[in-house]
N, C-alpha and C positions, 0 to 999 in steps of 0.2 A: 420265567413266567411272564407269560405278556398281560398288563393290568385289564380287569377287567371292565366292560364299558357302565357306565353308569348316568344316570341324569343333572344328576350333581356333585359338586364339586366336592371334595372333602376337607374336611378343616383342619389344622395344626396347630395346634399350640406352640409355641416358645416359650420357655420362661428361662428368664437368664438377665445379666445387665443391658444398662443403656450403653451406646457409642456416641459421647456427644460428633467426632465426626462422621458417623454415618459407614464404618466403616466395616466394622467387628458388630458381636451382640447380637442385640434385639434388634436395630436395624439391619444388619446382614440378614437372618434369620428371615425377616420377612419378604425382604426382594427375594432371597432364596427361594422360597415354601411358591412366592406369587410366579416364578420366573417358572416351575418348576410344578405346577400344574393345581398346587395347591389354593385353598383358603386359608390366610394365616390369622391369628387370633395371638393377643400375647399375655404375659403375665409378668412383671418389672421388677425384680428384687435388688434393684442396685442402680443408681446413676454414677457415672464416671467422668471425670474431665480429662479427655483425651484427645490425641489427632494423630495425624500419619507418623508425628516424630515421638510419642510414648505419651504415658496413661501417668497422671499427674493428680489427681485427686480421687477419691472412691467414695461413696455415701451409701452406704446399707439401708433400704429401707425400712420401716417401724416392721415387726412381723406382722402385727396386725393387717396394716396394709396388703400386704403380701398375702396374706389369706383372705381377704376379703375381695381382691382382681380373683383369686381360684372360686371363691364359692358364686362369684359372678359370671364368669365363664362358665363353667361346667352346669350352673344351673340355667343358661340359658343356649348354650352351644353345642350341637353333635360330634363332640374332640374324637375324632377317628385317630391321631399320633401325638403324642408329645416328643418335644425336644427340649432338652436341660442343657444349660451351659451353665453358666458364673451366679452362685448363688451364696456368697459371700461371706455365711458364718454360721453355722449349727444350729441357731432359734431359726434363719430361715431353711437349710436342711431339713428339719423336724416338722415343718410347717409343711413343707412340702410334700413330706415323705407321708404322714399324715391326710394328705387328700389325696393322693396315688393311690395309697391303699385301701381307699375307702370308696374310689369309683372306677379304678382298674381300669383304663385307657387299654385299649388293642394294640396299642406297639407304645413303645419310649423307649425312645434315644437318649442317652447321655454323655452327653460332651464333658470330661470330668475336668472343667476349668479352675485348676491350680495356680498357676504361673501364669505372668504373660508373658512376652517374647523377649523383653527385655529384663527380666528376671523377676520382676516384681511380681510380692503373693497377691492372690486373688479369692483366695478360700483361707479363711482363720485354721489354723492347727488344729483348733478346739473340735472343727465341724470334718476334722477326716476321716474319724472315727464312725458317727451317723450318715455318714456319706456311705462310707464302705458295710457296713452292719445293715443297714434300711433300705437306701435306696438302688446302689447297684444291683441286687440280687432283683430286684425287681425290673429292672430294663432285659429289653428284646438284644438290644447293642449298647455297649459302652466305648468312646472312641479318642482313647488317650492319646497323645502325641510320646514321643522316646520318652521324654523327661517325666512326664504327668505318670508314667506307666512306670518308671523306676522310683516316684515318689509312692504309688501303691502298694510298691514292693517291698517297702523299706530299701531299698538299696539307697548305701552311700551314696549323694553326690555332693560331695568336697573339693573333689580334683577330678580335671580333666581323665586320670585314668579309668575311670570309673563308664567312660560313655565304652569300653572296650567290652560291657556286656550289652548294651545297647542291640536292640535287635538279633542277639547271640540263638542261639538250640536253648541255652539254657533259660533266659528270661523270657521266651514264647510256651516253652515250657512251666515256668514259675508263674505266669498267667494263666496257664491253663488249670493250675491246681488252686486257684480264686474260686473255682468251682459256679463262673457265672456263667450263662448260657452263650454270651459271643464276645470277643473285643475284636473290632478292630484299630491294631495298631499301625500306628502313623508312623511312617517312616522318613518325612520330609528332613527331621534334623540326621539323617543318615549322611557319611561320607561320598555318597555313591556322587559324581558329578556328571554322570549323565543319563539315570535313570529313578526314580521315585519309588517307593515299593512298599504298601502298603499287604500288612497280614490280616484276615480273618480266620480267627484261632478261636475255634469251641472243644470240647471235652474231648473229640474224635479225631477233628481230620482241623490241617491249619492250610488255608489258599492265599498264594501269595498276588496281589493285582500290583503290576506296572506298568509304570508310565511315564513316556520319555520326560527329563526334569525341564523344565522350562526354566531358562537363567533369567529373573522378572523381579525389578524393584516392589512392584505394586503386588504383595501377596498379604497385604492386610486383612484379615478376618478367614483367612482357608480352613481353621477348625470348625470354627463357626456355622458356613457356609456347604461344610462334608456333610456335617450332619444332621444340618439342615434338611440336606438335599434326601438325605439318606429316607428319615424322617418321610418326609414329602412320598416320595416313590414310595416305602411302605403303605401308606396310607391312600393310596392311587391301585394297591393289590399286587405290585411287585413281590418277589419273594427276596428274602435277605441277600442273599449272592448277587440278583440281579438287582437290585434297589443300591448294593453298594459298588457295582459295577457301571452302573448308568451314573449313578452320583461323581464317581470318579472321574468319567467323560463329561459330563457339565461341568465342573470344577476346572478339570484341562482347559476349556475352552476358555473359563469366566479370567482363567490367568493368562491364557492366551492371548484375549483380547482388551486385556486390563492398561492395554498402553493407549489405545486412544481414549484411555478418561486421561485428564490432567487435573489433578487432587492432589493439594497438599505438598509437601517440600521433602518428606520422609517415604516410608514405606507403604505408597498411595495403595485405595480399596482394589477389587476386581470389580469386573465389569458384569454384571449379575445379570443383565438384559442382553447381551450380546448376543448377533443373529446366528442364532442356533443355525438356520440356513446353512449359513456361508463355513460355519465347523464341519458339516460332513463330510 
């Protein structure tokens, strides 16, 4: 579906943590949403101390707070899409889940940020339960990565055997009977070395999108950043398939081009502004 024209811009929400380096988060989120045609607007339930080399401190913020940035937003802003990432612990879940429900956004995205890449949690135990009960059933797309989607599932992960159902018939199927309206799963932590392969799996039909894999130190915030984008293109009138199809090609490109930034000593940001141009 080619989006339709309009006079203005449409807005997006984010709510998710901070990145003190700028890389992941609420910062990715919004070079994303701005890169990507949107207006972004945010909503902050967590500061982090982190940078390209790991995430080193966490600070949840009061709920209160946390609901008073949404009743600010939404009472003065035209939120056409939300996008959820990293919301840190059940009272902010519930707070959340709690003003979704009560002014129903047109699209939302849910990044379900559990883990981060270095294994550290990022969602309390307590809050996976209202996570999964509240707020997924309510999103347009939920967009786990291998790991985040075998934590959904209860599946074991103890030992390396366990990633052997990883993207299997079986666990696109065992998402399917979630019984939520889409996931798409990320395929990045997949064996494949030279291809990427993301599923969008709903009740009927599962599409698989690939994409040659880019071998790139600098892939800090690509969850983030997916669904961000995703998000964004929803909210601009794309339809799901093509909103996660085009997202996919922005992302390609933002790692693609993610080496002439020089950030950081670790596993430097993408390049969120890169001349779309010269990607064609």
């Amino acid at each position: 579906m080619i989006p339709s024209s309009s006079s203005s811009i449409p807005v997006v929400l984010t709510i998710a943590g901070s990145d003190s380096s700028g890389g992941a988060g609420i910062q990715a989120d919004i070079k994303t949403i701005s890169a990507t045609g949107s207006y972004a607007c945010s909503v902050m339930t967590a500061s982090t101390a982190q940078n390209t080399q790991g995430i080193f401190d966490v600070f949840p913020f009061p709920v209160r707070h946390v609901t008073q940035q949404l009743d600010a937003v939404f009472s003065d802003l035209n939120i056409v899409a939300v996008k959820i990432g990293m919301l840190a612990n059940a009272e902010i879940v519930e707070a959340v889940a709690d003003k979704l429900q009560a002014v129903r956004p047109r699209h939302l995205v849910i990044d379900p940020v559990l883990l981060s890449t270095s294994g550290r949690t990022l969602l309390s135990p307590a809050a996976l339960k209202p996570l999964q009960d509240r707020l997924l059933p309510m999103a347009d797309l939920i967009t786990p990565n291998l790991p985040e989607a075998a934590v959904l599932l209860g599946y074991p992960t103890e030992n390396s055997g366990d990633k052997q159902m990883w993207a299997s018939p079986a666990m696109i199927a065992d998402l399917q009977q979630l019984g939520l309206p889409a996931i798409l799963l990320k395929g990045g932590h997949a064996d494949d070395p030279h291809y990427s392969h993301d599923w969008l799996i709903t009740a009927s039909a599962t599409t698989m999108f690939s994409a040659p894999r880019i071998h790139a130190t600098n892939t800090h915030g690509t969850g983030c950043t997916l669904a961000s984008a995703i998000a964004s293109y929803l909210a601009r009138g794309y339809s799901l398939p093509a909103a996660v199809e085009t997202a996919k090609s922005y992302i390609t490109g933002a790692i693609r081009y993610a080496h002439q930034l020089d950030v950081g000593q670790g596993k430097g940001p993408l390049h969120h502004f890169y001349p779309q141009s010269a990607a064609q």
